[in-house]
N, CA, C and O atoms as a DFTB+ gen file, in Angstrom:
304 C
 N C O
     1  1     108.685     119.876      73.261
     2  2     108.658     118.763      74.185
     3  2     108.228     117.527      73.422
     4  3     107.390     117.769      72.553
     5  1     108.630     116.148      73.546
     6  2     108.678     115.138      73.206
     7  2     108.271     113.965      74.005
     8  3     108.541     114.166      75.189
     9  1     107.815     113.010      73.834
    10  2     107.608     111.911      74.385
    11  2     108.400     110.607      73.981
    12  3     108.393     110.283      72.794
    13  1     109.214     109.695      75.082
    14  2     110.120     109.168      74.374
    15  2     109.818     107.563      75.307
    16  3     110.275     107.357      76.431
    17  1     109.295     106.958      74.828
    18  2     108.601     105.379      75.622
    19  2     109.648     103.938      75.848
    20  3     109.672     103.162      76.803
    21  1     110.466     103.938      74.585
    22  2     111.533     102.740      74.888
    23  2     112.420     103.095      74.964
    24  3     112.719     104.237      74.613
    25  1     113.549     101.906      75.665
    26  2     114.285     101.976      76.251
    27  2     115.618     102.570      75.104
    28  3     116.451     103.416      75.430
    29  1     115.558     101.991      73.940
    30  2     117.067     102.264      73.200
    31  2     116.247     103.716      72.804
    32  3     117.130     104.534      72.548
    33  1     115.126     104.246      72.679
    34  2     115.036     105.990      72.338
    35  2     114.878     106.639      73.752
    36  3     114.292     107.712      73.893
    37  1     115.361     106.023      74.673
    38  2     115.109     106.940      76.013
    39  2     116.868     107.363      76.062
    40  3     117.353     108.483      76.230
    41  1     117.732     105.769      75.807
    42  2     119.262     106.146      75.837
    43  2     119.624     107.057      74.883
    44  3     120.499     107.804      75.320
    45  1     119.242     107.346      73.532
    46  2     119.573     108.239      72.569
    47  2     119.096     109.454      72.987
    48  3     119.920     110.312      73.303
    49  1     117.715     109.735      73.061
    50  2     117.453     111.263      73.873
    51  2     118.468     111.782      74.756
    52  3     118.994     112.829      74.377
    53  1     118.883     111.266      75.901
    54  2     119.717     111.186      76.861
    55  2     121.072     111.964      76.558
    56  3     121.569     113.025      76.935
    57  1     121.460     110.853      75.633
    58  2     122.967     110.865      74.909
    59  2     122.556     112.404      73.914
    60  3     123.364     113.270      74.250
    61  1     122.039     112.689      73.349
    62  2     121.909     113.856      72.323
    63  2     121.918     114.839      73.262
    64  3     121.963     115.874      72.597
    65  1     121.898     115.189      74.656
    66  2     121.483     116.245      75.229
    67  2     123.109     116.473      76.068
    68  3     123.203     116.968      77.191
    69  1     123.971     116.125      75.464
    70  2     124.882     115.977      76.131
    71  2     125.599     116.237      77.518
    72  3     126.576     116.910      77.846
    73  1     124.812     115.521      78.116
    74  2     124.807     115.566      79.938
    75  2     126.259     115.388      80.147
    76  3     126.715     115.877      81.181
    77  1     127.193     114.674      79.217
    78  2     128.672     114.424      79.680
    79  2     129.488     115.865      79.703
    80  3     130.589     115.973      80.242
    81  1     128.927     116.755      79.169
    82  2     129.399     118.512      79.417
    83  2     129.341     118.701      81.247
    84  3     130.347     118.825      81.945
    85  1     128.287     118.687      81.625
    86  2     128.130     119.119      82.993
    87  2     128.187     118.195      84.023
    88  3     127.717     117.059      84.083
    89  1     128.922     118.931      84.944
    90  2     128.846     118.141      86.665
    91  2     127.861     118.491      87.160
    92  3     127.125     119.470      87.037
    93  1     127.879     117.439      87.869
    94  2     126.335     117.318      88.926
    95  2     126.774     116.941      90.173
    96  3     127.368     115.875      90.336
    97  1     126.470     117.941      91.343
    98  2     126.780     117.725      92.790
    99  2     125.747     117.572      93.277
   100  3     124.768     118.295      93.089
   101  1     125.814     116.355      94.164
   102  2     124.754     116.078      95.078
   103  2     124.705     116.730      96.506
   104  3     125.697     116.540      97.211
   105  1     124.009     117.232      96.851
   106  2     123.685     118.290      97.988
   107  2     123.450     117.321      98.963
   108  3     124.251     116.933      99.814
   109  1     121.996     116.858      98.738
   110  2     121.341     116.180     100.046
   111  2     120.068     115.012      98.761
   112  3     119.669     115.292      97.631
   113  1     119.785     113.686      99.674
   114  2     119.343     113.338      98.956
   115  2     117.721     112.383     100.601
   116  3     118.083     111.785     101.614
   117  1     116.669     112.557     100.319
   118  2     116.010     111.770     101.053
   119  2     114.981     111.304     100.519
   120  3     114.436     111.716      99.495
   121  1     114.623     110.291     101.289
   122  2     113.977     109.283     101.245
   123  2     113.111     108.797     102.316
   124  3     113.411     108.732     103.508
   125  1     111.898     108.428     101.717
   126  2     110.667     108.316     102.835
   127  2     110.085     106.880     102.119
   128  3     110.371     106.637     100.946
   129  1     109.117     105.813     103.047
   130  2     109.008     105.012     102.973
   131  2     107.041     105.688     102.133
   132  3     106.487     106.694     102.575
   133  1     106.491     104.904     101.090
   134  2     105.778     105.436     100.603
   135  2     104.255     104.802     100.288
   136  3     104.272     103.678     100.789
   137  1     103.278     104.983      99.827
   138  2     102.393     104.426      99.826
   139  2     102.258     102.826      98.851
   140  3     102.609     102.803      97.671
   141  1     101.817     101.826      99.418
   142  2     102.256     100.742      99.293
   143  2     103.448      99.969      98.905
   144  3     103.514      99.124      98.013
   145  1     104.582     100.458      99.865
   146  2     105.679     100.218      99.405
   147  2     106.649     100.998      98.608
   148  3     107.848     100.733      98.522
   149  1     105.996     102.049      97.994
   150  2     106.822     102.528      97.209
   151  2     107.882     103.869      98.221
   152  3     107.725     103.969      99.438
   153  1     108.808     104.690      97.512
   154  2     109.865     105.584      97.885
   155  2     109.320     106.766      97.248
   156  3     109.013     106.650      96.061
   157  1     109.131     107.958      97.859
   158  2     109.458     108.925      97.813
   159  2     110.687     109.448      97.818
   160  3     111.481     109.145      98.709
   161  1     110.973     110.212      96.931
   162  2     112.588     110.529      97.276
   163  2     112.831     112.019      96.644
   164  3     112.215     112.338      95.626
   165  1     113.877     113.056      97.363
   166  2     113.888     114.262      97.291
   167  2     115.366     114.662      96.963
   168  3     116.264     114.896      97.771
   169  1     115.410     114.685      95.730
   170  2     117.429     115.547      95.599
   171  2     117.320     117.054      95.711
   172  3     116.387     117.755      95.319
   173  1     118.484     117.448      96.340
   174  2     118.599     118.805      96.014
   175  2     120.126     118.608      95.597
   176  3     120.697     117.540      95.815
   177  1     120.902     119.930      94.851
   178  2     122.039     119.587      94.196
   179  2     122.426     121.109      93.371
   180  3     121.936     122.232      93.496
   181  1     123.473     120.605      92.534
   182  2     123.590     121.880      91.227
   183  2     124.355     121.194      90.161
   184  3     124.836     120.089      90.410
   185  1     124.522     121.757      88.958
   186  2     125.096     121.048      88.234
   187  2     125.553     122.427      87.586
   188  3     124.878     123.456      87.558
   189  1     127.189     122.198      86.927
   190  2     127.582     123.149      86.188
   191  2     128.165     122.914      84.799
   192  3     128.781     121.872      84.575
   193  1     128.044     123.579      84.124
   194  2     127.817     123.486      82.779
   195  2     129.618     123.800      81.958
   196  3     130.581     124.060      82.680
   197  1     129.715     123.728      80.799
   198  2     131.011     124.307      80.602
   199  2     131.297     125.656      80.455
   200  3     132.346     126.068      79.959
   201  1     130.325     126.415      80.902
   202  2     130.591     127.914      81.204
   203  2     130.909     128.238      82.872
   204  3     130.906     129.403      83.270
   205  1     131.094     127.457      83.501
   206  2     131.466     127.003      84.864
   207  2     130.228     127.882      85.270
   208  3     130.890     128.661      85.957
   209  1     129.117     128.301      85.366
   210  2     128.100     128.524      85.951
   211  2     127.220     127.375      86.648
   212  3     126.807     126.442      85.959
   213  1     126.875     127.468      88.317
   214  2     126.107     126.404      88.463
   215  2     124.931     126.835      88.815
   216  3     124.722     127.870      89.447
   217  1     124.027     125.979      88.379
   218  2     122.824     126.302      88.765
   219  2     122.012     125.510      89.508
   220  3     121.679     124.557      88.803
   221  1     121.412     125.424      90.858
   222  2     120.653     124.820      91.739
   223  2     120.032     123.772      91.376
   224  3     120.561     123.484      90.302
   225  1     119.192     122.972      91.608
   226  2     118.381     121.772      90.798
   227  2     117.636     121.147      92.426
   228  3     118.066     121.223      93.577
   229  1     116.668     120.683      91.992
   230  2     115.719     119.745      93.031
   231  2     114.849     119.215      92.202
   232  3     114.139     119.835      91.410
   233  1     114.899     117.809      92.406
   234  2     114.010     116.523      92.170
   235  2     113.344     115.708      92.309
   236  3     113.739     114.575      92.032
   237  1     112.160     115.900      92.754
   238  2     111.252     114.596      93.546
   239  2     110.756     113.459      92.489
   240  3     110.550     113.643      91.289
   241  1     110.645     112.515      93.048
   242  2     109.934     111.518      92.277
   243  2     109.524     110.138      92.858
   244  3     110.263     109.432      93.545
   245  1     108.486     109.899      92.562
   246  2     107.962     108.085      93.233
   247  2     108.822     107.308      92.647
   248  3     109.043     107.255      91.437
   249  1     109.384     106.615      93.593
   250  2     109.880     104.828      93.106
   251  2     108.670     103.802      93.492
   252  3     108.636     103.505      94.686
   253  1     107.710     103.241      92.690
   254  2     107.267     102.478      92.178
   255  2     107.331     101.353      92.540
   256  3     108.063     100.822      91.705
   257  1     106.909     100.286      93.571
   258  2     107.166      99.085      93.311
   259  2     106.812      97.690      92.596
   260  3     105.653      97.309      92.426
   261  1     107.928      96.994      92.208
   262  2     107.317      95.757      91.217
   263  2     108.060      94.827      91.885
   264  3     108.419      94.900      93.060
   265  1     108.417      93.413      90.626
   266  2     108.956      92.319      90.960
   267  2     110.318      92.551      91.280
   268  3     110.832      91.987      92.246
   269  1     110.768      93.113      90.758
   270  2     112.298      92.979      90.186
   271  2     112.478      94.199      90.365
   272  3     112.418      94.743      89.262
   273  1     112.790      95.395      91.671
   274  2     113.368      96.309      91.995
   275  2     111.997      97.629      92.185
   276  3     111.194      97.468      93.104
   277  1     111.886      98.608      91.444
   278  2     111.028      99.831      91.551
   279  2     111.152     100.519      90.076
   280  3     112.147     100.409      89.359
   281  1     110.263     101.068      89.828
   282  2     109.776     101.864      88.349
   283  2     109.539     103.393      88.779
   284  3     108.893     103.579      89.810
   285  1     110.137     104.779      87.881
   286  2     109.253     105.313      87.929
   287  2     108.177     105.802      86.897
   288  3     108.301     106.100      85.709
   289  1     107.201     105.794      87.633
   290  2     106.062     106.132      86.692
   291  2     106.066     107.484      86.436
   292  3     106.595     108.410      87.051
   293  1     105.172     107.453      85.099
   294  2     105.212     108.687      84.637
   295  2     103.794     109.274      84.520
   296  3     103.112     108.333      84.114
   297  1     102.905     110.491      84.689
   298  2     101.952     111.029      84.203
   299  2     101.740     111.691      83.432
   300  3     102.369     112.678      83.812
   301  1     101.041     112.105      82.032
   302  2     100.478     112.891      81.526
   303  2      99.637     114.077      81.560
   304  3      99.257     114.595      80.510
């Protein structure tokens, strides 16, 4: 596991893991209004790989609010 902080080594991580192999279906996606403003938000989904196997996936995460749209934060 790695830690990856700016933006042009967040796009290269990304790109090396080659996400353009697999589809990703979106199931259901929600959203709740959150503590000071911010979004809660909940995917469920699957994504399949080029062995046509899919496998389930769910994602929560805070959207963050700032000036200029929402962040998400990260913890350690």
């Amino acid at each position: 596991m790695s830690i990856t902080t700016t933006m042009d080594a967040i796009n290269a991580k990304i790109l090396s893991l080659n996400y353009g192999d697999f589809k990703a279906e979106i199931k259901s996606v929600d959203a709740q209004e959150s503590l000071n403003g911010g979004v809660s938000v909940l995917v469920t989904g699957y994504m399949t790989g080029m062995d046509n196997i899919q496998q389930q996936f769910t994602q929560s995460f805070f959207l963050a609010p700032q000036d200029k749209g929402y962040f998400v934060p990260c913890s350690y």
